[in-house]
Backbone as JSON Lines, residues from 0, in Angstrom:
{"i":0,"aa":"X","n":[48.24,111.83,99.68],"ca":[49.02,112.24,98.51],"c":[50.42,111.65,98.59]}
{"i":1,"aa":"X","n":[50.74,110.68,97.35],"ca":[52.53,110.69,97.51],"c":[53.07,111.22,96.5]}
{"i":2,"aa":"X","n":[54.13,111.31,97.17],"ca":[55.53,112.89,96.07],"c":[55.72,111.84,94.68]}
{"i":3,"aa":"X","n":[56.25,112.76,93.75],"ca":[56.3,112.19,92.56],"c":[57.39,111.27,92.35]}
{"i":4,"aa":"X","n":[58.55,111.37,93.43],"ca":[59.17,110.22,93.48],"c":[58.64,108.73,93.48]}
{"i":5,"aa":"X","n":[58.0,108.82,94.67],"ca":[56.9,107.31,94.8],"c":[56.29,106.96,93.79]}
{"i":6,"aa":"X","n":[55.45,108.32,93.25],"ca":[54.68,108.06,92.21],"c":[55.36,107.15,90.61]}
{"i":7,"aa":"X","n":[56.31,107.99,90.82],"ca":[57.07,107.22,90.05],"c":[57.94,105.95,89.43]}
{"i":8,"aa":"X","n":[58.48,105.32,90.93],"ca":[58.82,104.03,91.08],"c":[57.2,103.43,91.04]}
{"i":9,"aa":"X","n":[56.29,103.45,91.39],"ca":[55.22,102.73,91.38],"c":[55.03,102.43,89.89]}
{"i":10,"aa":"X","n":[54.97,103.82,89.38],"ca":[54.6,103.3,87.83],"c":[55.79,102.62,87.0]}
{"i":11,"aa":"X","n":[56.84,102.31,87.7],"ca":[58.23,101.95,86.61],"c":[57.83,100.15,87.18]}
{"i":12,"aa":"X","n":[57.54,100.05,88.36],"ca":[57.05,98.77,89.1],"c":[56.14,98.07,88.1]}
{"i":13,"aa":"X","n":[55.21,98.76,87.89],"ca":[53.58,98.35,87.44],"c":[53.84,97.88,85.87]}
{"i":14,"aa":"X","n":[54.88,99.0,85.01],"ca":[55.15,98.63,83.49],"c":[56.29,97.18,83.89]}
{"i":15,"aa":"X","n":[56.76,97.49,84.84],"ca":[57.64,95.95,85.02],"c":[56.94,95.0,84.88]}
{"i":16,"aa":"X","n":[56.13,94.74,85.17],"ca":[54.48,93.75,85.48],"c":[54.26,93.68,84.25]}
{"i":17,"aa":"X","n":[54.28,94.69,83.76],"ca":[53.27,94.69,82.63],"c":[53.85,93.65,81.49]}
{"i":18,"aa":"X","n":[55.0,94.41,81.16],"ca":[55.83,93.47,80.32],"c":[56.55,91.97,80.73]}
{"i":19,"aa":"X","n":[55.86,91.79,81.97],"ca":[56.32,90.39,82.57],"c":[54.82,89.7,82.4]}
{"i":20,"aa":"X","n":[54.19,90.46,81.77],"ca":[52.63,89.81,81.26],"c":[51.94,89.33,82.8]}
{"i":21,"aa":"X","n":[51.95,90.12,84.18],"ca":[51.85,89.83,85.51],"c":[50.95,90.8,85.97]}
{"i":22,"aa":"X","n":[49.9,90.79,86.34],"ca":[49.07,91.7,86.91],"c":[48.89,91.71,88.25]}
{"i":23,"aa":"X","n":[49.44,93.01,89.14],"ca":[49.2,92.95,90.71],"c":[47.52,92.83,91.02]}
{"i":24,"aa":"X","n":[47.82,91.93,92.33],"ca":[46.34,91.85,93.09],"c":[45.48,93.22,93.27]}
{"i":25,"aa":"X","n":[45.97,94.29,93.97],"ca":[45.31,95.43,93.53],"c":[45.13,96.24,92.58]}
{"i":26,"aa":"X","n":[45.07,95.67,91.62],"ca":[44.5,96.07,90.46],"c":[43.54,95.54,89.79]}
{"i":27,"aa":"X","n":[43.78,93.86,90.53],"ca":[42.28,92.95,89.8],"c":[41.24,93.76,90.86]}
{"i":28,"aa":"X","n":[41.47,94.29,92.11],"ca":[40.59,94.37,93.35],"c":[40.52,96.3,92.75]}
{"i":29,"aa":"X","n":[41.11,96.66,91.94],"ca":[40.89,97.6,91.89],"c":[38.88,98.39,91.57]}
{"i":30,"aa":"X","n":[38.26,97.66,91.09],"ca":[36.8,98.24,91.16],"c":[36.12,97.89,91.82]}
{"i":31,"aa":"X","n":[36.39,96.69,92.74],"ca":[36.19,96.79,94.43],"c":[35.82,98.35,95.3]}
{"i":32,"aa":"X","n":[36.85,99.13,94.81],"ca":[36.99,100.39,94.97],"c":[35.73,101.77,94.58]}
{"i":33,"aa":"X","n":[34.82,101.14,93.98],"ca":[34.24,102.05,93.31],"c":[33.77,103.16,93.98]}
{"i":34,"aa":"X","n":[33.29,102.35,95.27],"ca":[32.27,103.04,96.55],"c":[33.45,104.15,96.95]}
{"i":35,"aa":"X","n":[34.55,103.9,97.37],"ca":[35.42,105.22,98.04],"c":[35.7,106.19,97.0]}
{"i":36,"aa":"X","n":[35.68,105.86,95.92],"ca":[35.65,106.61,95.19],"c":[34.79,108.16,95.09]}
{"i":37,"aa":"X","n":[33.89,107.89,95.36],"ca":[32.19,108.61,95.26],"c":[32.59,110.05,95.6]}
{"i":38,"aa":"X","n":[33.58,110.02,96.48],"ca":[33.64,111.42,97.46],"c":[34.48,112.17,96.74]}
{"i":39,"aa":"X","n":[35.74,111.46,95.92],"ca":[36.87,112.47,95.42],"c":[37.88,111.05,94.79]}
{"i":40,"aa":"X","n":[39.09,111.86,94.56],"ca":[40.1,110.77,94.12],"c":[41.42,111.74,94.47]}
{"i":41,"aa":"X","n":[42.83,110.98,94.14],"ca":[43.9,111.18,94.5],"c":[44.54,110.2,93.93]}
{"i":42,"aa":"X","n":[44.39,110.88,92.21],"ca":[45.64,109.62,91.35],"c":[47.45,109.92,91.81]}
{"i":43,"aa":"X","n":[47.65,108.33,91.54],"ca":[49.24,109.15,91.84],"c":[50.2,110.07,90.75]}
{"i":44,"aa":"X","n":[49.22,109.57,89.4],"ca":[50.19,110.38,88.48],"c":[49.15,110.76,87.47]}
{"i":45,"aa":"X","n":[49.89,112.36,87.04],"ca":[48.7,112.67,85.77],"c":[49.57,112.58,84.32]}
{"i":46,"aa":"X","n":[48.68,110.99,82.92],"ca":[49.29,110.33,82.02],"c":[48.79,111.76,80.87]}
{"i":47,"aa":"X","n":[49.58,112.42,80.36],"ca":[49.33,113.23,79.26],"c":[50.06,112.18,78.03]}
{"i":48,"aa":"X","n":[48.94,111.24,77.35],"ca":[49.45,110.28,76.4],"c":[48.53,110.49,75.01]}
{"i":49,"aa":"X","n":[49.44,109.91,73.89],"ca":[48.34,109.47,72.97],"c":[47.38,109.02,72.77]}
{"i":50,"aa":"X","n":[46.69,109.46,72.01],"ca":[45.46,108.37,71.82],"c":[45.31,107.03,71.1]}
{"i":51,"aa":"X","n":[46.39,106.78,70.36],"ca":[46.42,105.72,70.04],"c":[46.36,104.2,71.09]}
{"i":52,"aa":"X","n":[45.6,103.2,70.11],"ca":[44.64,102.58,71.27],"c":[45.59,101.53,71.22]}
{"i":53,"aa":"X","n":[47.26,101.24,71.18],"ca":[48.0,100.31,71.44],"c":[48.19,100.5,72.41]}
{"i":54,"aa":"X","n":[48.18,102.28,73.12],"ca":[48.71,102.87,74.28],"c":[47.88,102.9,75.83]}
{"i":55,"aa":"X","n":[47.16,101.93,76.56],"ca":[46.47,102.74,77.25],"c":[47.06,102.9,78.71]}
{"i":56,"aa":"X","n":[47.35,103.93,79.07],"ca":[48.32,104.22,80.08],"c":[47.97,103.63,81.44]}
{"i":57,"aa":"X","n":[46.28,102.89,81.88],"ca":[46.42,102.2,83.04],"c":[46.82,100.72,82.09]}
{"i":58,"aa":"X","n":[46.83,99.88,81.22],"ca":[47.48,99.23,81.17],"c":[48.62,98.52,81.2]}
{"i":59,"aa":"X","n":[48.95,100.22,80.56],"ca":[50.61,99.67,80.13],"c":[51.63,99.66,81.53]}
{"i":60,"aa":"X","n":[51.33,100.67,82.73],"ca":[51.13,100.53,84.05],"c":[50.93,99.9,84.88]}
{"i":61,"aa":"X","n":[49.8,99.11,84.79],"ca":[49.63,97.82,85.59],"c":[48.82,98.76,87.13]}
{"i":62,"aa":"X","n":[48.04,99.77,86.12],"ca":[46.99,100.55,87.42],"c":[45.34,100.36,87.57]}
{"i":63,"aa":"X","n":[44.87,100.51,88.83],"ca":[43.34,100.32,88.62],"c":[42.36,101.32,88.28]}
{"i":64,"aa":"X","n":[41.57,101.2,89.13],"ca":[40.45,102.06,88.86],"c":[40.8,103.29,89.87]}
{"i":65,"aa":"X","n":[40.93,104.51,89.8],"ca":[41.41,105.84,90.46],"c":[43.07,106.39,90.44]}
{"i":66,"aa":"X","n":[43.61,105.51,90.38],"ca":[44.84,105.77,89.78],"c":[45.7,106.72,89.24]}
{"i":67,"aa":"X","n":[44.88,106.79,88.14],"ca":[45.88,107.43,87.08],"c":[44.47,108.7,86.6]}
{"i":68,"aa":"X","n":[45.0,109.98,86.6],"ca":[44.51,110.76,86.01],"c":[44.87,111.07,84.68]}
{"i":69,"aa":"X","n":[44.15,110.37,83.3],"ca":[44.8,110.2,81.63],"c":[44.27,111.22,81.33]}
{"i":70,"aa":"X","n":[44.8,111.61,80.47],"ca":[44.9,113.03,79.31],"c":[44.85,112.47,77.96]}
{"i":71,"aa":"X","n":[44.04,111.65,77.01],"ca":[44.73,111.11,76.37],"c":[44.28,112.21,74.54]}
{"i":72,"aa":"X","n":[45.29,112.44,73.87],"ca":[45.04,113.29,72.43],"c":[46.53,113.31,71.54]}
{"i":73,"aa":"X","n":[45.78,112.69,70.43],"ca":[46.87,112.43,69.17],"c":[48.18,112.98,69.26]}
{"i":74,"aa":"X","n":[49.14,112.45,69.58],"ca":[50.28,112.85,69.34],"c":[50.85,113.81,70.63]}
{"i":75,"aa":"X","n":[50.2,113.58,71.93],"ca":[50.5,114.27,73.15],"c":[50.58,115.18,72.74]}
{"i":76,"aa":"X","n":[50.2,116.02,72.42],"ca":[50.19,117.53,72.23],"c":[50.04,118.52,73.21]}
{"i":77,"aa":"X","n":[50.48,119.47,73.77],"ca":[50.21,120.88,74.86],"c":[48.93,121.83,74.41]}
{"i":78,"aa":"X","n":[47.83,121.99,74.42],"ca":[46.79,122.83,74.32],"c":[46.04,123.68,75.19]}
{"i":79,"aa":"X","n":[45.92,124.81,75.18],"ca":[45.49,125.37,76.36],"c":[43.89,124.19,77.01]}
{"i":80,"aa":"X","n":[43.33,123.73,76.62],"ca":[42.23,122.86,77.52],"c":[42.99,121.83,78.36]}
{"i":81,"aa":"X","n":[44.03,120.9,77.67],"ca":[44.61,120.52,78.29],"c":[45.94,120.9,78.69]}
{"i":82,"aa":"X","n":[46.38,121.57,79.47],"ca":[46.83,122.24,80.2],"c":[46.27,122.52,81.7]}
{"i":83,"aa":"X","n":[44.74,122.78,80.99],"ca":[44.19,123.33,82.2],"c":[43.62,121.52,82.96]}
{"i":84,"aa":"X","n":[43.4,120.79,82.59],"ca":[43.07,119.47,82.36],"c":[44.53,118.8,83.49]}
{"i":85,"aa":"X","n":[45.5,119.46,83.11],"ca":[46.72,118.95,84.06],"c":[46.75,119.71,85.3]}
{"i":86,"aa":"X","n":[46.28,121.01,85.21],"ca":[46.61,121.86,86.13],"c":[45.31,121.41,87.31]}
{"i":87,"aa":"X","n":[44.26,121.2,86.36],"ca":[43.05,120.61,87.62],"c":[43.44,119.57,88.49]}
{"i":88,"aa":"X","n":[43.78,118.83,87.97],"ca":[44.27,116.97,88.54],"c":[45.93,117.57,89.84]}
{"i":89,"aa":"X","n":[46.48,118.44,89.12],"ca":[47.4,118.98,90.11],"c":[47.31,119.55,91.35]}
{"i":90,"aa":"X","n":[46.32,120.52,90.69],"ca":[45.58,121.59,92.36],"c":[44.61,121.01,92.92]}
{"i":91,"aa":"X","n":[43.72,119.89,92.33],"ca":[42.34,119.52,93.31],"c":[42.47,118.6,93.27]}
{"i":92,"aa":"X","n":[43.49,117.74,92.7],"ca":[43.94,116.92,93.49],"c":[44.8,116.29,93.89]}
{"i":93,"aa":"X","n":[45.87,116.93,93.78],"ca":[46.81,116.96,95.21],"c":[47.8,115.94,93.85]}
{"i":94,"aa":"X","n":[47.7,115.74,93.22],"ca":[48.85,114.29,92.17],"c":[49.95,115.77,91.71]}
{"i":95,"aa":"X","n":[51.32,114.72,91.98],"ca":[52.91,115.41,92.17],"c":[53.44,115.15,90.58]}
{"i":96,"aa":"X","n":[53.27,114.34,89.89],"ca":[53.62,113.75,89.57],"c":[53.44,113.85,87.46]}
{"i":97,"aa":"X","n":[53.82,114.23,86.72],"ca":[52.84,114.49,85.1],"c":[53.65,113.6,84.45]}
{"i":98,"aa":"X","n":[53.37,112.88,83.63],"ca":[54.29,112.01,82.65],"c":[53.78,112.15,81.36]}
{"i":99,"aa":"X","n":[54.55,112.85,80.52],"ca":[54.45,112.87,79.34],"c":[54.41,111.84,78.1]}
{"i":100,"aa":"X","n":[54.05,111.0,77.92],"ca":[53.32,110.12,77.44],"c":[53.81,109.81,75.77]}
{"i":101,"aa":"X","n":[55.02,109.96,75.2],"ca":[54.42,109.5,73.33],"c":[55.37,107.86,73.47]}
{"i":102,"aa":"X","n":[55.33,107.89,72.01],"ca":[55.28,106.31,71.77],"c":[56.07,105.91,70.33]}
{"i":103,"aa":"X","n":[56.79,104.72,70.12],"ca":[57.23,104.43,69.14],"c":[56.36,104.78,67.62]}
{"i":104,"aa":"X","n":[56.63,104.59,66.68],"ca":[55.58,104.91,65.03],"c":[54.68,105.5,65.69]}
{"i":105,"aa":"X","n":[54.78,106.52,66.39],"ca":[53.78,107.61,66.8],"c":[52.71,107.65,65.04]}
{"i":106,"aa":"X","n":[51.6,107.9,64.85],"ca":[51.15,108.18,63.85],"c":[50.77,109.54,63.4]}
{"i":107,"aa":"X","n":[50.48,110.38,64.88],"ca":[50.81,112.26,64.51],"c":[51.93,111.86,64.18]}
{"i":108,"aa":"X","n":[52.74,111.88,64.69],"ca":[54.45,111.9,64.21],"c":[54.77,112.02,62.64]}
{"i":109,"aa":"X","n":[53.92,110.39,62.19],"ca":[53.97,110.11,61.17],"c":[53.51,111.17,60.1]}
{"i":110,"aa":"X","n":[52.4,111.66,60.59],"ca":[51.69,112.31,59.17],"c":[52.24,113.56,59.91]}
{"i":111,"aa":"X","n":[52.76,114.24,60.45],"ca":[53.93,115.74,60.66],"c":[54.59,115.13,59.5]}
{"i":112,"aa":"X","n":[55.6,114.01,59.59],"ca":[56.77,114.39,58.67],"c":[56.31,114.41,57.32]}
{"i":113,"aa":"X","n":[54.94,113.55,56.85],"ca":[54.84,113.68,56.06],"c":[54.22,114.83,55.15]}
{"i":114,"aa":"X","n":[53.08,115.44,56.13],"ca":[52.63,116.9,55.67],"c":[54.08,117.9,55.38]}
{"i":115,"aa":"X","n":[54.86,118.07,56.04],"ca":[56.09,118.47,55.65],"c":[57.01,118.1,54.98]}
{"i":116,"aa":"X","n":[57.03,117.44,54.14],"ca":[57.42,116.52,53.02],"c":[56.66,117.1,51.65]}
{"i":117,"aa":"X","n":[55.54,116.85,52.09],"ca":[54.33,117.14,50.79],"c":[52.99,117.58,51.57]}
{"i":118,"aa":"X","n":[52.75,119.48,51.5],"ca":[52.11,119.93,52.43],"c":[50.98,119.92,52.17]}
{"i":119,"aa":"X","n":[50.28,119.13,50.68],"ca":[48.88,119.26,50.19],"c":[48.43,117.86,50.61]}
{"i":120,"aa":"X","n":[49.13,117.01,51.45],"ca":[48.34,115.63,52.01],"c":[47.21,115.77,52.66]}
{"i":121,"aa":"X","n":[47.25,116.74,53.66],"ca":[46.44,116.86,54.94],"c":[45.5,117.87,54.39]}
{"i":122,"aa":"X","n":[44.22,117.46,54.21],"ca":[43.0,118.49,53.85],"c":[42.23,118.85,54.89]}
{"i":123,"aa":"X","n":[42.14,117.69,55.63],"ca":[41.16,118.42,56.98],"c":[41.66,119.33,57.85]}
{"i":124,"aa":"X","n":[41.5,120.68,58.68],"ca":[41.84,121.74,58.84],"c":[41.76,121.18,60.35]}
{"i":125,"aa":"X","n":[41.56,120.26,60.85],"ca":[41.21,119.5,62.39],"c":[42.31,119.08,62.39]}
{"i":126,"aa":"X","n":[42.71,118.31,61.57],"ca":[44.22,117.31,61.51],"c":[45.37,118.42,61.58]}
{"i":127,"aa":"X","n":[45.06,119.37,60.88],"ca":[46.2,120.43,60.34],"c":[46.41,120.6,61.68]}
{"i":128,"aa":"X","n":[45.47,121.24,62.69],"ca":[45.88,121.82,64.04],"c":[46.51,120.93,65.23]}
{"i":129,"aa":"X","n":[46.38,119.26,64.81],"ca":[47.46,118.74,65.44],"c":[48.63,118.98,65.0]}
{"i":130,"aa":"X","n":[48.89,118.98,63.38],"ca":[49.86,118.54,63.38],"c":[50.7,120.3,63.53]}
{"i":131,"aa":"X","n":[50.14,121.37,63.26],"ca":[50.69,122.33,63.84],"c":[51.86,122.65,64.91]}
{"i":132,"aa":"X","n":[50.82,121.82,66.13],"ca":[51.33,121.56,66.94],"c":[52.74,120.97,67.1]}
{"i":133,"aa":"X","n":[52.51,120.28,66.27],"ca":[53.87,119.09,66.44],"c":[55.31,119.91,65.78]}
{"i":134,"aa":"X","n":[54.81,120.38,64.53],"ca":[55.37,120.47,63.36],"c":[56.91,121.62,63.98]}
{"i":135,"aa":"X","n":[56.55,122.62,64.77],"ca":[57.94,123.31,65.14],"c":[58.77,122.16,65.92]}
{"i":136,"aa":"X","n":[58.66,121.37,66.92],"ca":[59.6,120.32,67.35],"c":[60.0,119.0,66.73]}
{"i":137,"aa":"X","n":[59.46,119.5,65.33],"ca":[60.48,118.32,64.64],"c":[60.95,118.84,63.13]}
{"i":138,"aa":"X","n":[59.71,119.7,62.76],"ca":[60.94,120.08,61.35],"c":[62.07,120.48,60.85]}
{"i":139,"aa":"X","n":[62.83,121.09,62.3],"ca":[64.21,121.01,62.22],"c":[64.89,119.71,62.2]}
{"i":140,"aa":"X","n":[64.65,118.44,62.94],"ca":[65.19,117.63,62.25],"c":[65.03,116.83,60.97]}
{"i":141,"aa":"X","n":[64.29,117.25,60.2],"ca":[63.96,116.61,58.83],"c":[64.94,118.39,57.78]}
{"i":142,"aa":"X","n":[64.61,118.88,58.08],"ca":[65.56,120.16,57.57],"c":[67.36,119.91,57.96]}
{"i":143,"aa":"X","n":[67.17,119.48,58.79],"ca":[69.06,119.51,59.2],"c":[69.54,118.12,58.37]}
{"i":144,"aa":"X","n":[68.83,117.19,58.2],"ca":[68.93,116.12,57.61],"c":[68.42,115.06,56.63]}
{"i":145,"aa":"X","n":[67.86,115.96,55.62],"ca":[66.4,115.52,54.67],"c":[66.48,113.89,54.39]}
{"i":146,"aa":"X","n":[67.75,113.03,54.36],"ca":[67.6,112.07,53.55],"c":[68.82,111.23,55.15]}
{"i":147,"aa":"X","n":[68.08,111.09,55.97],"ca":[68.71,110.7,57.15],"c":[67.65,109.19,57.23]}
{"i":148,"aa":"X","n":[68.13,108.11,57.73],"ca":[67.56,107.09,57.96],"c":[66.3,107.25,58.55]}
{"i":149,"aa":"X","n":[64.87,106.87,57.93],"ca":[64.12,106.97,58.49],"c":[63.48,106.77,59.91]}
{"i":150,"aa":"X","n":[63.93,105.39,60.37],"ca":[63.57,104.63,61.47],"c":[64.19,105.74,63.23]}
{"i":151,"aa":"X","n":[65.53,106.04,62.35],"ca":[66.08,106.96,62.95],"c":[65.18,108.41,63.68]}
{"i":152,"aa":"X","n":[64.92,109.25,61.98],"ca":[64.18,110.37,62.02],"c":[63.02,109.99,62.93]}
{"i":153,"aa":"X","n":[61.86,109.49,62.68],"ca":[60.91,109.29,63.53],"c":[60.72,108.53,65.13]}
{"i":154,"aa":"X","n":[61.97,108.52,65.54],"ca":[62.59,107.67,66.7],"c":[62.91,109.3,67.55]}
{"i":155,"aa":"X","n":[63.68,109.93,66.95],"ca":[64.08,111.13,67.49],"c":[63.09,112.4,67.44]}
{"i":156,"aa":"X","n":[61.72,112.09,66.66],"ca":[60.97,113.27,66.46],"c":[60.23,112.88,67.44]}
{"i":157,"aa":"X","n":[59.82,111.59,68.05],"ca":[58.7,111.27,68.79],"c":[59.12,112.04,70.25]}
{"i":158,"aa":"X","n":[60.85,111.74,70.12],"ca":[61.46,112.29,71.63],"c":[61.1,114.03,71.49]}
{"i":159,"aa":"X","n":[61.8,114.72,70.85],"ca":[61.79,115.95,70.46],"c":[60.26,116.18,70.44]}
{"i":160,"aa":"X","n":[58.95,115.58,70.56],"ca":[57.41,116.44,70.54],"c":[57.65,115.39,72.15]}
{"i":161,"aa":"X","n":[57.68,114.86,72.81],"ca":[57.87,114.59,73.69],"c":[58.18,115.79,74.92]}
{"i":162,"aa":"X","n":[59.6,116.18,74.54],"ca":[60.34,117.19,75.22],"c":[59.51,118.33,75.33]}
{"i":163,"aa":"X","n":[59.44,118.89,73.49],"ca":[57.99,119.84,73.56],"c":[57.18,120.24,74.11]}
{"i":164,"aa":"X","n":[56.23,119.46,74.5],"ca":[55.29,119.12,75.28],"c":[55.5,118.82,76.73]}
{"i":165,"aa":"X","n":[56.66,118.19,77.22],"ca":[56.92,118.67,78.77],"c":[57.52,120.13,78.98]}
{"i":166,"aa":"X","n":[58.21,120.97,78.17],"ca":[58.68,122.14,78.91],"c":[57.81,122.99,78.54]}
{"i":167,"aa":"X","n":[56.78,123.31,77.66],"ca":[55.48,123.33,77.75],"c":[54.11,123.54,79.14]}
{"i":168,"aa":"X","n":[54.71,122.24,79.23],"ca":[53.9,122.32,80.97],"c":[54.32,122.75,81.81]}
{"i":169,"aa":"X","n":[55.76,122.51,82.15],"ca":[56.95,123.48,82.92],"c":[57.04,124.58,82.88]}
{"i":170,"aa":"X","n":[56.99,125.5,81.65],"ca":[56.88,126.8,80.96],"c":[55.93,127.71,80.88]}
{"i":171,"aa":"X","n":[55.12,126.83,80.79],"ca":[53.7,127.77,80.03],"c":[52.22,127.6,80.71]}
{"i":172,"aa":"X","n":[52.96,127.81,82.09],"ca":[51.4,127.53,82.87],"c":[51.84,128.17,84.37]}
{"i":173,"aa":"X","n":[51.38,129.32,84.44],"ca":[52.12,129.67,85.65],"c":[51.74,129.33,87.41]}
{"i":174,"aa":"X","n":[50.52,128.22,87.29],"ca":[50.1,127.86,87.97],"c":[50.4,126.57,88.49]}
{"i":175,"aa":"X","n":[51.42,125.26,87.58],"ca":[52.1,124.42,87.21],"c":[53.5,124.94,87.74]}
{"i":176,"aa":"X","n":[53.99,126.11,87.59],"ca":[55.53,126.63,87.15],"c":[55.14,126.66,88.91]}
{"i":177,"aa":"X","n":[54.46,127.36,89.74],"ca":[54.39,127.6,90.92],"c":[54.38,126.5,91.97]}
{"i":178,"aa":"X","n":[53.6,124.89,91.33],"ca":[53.59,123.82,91.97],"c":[55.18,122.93,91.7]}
{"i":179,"aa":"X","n":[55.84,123.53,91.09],"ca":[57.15,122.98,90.71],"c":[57.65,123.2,91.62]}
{"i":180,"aa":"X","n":[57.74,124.9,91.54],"ca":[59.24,125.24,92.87],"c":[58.7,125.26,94.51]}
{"i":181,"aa":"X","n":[57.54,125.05,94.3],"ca":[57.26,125.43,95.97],"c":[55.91,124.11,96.58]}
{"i":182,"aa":"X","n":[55.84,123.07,95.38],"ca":[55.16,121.77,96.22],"c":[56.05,120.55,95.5]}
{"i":183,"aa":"X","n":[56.62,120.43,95.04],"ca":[57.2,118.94,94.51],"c":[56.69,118.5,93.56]}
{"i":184,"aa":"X","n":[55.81,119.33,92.49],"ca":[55.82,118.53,91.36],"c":[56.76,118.6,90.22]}
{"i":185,"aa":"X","n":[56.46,117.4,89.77],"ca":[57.52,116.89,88.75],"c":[56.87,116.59,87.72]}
{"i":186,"aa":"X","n":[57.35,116.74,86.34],"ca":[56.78,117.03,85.38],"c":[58.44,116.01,84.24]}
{"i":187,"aa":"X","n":[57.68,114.73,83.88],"ca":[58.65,114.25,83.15],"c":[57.87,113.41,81.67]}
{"i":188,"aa":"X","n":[59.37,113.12,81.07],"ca":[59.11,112.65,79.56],"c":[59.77,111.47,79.1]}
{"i":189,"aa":"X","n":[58.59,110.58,78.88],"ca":[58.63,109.13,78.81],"c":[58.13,108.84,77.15]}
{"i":190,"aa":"X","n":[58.89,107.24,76.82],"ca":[58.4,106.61,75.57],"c":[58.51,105.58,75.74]}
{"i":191,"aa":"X","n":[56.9,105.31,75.11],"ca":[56.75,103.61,75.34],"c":[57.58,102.97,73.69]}
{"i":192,"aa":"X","n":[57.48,102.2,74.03],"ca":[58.07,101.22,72.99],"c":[56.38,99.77,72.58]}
{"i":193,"aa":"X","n":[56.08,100.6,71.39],"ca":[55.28,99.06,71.05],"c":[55.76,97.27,70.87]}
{"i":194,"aa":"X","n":[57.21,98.1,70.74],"ca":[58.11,96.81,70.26],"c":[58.42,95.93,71.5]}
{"i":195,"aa":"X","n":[59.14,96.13,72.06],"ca":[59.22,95.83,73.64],"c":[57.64,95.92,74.98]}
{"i":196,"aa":"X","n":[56.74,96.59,74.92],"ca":[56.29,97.4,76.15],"c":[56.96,97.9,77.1]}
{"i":197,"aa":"X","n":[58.13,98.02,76.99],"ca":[58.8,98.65,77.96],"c":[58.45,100.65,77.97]}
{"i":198,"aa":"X","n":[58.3,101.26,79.23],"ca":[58.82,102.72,79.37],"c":[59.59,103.44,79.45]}
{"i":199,"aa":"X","n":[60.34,104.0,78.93],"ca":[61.63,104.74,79.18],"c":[61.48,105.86,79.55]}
{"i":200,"aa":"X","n":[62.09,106.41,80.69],"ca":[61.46,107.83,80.9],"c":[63.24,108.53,80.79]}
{"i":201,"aa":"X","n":[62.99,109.24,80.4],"ca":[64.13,110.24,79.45],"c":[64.21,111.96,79.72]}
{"i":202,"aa":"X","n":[63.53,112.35,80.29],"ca":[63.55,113.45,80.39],"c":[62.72,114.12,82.17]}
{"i":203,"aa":"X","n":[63.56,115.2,82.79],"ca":[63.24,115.47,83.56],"c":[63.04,114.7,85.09]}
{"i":204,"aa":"X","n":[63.71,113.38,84.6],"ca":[64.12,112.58,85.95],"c":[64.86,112.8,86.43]}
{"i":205,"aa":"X","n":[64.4,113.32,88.24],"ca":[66.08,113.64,89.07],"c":[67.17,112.52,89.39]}
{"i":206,"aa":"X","n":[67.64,112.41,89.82],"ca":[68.78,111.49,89.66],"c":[68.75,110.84,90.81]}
{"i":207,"aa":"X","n":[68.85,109.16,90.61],"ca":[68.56,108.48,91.96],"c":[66.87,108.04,92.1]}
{"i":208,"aa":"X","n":[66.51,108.34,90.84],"ca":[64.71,108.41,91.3],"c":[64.26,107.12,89.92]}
């Protein structure tokens, strides 16, 4: 097992790669691996990301096969299944490490601001319960500022369901809240950029890390 520090420079390493269009040797050798696999695993980090398929978090990483334990659902959202989905990958297996996962023109994002704009868009009652989700960590900023630059608004809502969704996991899982203060996990909040591929991680990074 390594602490979420490691875990972390590894993955800031790997998106370095990534966007240098450079793929490490253990990662082409990564399904080489399949056989040790068989018994168990020990990713270094668990990706709670979108599903959108610009995003895929061993890519954008530069990880192989066992790696990365992904979470992946529209608009990173906090749900009690996944929750428990983070909390498994935490306790059985031993990963320090959670990265919260959203992304530039998020497209939940998108259709939040817009169901809240004009609330008869969204008919399917499936969609509604994402965007539920979303909808308390950002309709205050479309309320504090109705006619605010767009590019802006949806730049800052992606951060804000971002944040959401990590103190969320921090908060609202007391089995998570317990691996915080008394094993070293770390629980942080990152945005990719489609524009760049770069990661920015923004939230819940200790300092020096």
């Amino acid at each position: 097992m390594i602490s979420a520090r490691e875990a972390l420079k590894r993955l800031r390493e790997g998106n370095r790669r990534f966007t240098s269009n450079v793929q490490s040797f253990d990662t082409l050798l990564s399904q080489t691996r399949r056989g040790e696999l068989l018994t168990g695993q020990q990713p270094v980090a668990i990706i709670l990301g979108c599903s959108d398929s610009r995003v895929p978090a061993e890519i954008v990483f530069d990880q192989g096969l066992g790696d990365l334990f992904v979470i992946r659902v529209a608009g990173n959202i906090v749900a009690p299944c996944l929750v428990g989905s983070v909390e498994y990958a935490a306790a059985y297996c031993g990963t320090r490490l959670v990265v919260v996962l959203g992304h530039s023109q998020c497209g939940a994002i998108l259709a939040t601001l817009e169901a809240l704009r004009q609330p008869m868009t969204v008919q399917s009652r499936n969609l509604h319960s994402i965007i539920d989700h979303i909808r308390p960590s950002v309709e205050g900023l479309l309320s504090a500022e109705p006619q605010r630059d767009a590019n802006d608004l949806i730049r800052d809502a992606v951060r804000a369901n971002v944040l959401a969704s990590a103190n969320h996991l921090r908060h609202g899982s007391e089995l998570l809240e317990k691996l915080i203060l008394n094993d070293g996990l770390l629980v942080v909040g990152a945005e990719y950029s489609l524009e760049t591929g770069l990661v920015e991680f923004f939230d819940g990074v200790p300092d020096a890390a």
